[in-house]
N, C-alpha and C positions, 0 to 999 in steps of 0.2 A: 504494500500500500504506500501511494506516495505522501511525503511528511508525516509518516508515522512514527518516524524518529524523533523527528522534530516534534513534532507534538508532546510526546515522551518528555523531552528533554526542558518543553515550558510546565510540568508538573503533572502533566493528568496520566495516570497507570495504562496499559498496555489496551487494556480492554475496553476504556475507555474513550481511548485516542482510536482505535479499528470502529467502536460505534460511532462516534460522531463523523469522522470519516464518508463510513456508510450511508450517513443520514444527510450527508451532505454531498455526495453525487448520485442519491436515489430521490431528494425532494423529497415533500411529504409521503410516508412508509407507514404500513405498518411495523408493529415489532417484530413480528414473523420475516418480512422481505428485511428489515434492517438485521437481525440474525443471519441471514443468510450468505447478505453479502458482507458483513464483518467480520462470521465463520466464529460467530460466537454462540454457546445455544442459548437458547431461548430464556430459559431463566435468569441470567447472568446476562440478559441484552436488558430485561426492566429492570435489573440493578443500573446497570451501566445508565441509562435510559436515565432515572430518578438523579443519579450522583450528576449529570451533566444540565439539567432544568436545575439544582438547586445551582448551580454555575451558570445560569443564563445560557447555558450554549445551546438550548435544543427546547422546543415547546410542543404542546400537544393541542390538538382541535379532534370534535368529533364530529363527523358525517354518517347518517346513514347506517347510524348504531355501531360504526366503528371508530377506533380512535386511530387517528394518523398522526403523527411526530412526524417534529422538521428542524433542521439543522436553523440555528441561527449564524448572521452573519459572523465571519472569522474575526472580525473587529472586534466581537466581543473577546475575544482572550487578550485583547488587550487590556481590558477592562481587568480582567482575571489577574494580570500583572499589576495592574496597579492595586488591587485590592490585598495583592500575596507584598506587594511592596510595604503597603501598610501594616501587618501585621508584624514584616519584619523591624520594623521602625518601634513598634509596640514592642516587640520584642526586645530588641537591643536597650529601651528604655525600662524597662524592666528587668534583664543584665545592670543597667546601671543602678539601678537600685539597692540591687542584693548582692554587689560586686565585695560593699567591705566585710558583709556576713560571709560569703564564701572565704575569701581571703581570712580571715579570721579563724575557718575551719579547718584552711591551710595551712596553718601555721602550725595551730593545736595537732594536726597530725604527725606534721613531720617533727616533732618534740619525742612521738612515738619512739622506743631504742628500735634499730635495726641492726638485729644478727646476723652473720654470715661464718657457718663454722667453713673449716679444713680437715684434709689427711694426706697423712704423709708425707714425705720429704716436700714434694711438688707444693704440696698444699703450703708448706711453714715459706717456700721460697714464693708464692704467690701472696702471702701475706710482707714479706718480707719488700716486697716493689709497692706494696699499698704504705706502707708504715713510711718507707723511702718518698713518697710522694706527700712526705706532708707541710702543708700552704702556711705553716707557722714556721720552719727552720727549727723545729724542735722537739725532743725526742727525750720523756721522762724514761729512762729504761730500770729492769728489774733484771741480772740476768746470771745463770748457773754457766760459770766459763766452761768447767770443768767439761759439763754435755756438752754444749754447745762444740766447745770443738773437737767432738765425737760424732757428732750429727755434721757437723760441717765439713769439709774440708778447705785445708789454707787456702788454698786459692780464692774457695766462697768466702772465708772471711776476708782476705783482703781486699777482694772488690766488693763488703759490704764497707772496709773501710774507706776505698778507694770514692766510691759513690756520695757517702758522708760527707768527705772534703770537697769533690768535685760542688755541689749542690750545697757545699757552707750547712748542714744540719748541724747544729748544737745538741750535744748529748749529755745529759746527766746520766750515771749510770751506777748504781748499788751492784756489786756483784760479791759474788761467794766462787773462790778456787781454793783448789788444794795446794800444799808448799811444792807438792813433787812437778804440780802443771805448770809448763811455763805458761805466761800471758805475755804477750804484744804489748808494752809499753803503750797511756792513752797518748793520741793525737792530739793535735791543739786546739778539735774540733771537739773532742772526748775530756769529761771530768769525771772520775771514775772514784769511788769511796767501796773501801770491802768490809765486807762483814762477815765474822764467822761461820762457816756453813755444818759444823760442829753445834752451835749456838739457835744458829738460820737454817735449819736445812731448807735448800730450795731447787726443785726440780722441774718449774718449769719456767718460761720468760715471759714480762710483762712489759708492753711497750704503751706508754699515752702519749698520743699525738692528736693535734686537732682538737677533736670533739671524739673521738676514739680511745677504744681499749682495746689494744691483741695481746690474748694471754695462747699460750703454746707449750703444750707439753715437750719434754726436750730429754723423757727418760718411757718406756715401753712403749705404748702406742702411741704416734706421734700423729695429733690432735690438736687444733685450735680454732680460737674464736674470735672474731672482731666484733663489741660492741659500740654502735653508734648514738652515741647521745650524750649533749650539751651536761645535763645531772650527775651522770652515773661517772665522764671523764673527770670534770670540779672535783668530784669529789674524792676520785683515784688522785688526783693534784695534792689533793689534803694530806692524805694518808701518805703518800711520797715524801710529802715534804717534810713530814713527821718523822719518819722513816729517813730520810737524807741527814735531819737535826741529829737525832739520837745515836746516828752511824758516826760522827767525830770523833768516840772517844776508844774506836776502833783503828783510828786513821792518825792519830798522835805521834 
């Protein structure tokens, strides 16, 4: 059918656009001839039929105890745009209305924590590029050298070191080793305070960055998590800090 697309595409559905169509190179129709030639059946042509009268495109008269329908002029669908114009103008005004209520909803959600666990090696080093990506230059660390560079090897720790400096991240960092592990001297990116792991045992690593927590196991199943939230990181900040104070008189 020709401009059946078209029709489609100014808003009226499939079935729609093939009736009026029809009833508009048959002239006054029954519904029966206009079914026929829109290849719709019959029931579904007085649907069609009604939805297009309450749109001004199509009217009815009766002769002769029958009722004939007839296409109204195509002009009218412009009428039909202007009428769908207005509703979007309604609409958008009404977006703006309830613009700072939404927004307000949007906010309150994303307050929500957002988890994201790991496993595995893969997993701890796909944490390890999130934690390395962070928009603050700074990096509260918790960390068991000893595992770590059991889970690691030097090479990964030195382009975790190498990446640190490249990218200026500042590290605070509490760790626990044994006297027999050597440790890599910190960088001048790295403040590092130790605590006894006798005292502390600690077996997995805590990194706050951002608005983030990654905590990661770094002894049996190698597990971790990243929590996302403004709350929960403050208040890991707190507890660090408390935890960095108290560690001084290990570091004398």
């Amino acid at each position: 059918m020709a401009a059946l697309k078209e029709l489609i595409q100014l808003g009226l559905s499939e079935n729609e656009a093939r009736t009026y169509l029809a009833a508009l190179e048959l002239g006054p129709s029954t519904a029966q001839q206009i079914a026929l030639k829109a290849q719709v059946n019959r029931p579904t042509t007085y649907v069609q039929i009604d939805n297009l009268m309450e749109l001004g495109l199509m009217s009815s008269y009766t002769q002769n105890k029958k009722t004939y329908f007839i296409a109204e002029h195509p002009e009218h669908l412009a009428e039909i745009l202007k009428h769908r114009e207005q509703e979007i103008a309604g609409q958008k005004k009404f977006l703006k209305e309830i613009m700072p209520e939404l927004r307000e909803l949007f906010v309150t959600t994303q307050e929500r924590p957002k988890v994201r666990f790991y496993e595995g090696k893969e997993g701890i080093l796909a944490m390890a590029k999130d934690i390395f990506n962070t928009n603050k230059k700074e990096i509260l660390s918790i960390t068991p050298v000893d595992l770590g560079q059991q889970v690691f090897s030097k090479e990964e720790l030195r382009e975790f070191q190498n990446i640190r400096n490249r990218r200026k991240i500042k590290v605070k960092s509490l760790y626990t080793k044994s006297e027999k592990t050597p440790h890599t001297p910190p960088s001048s990116t790295v403040e590092g305070r130790y605590i006894p792991p006798d005292k502390f045992p600690i077996s997995a690593g805590v990194d706050i960055y951002d608005n983030k927590i990654a905590a990661y196991a770094l002894r049996g199943k190698l597990v971790g998590v990243i929590v996302e939230s403004n709350e929960i990181s403050d208040t890991f900040r707190s507890i660090f800090q408390l935890a960095w104070e108290s560690s001084q008189k290990y570091n004398r």
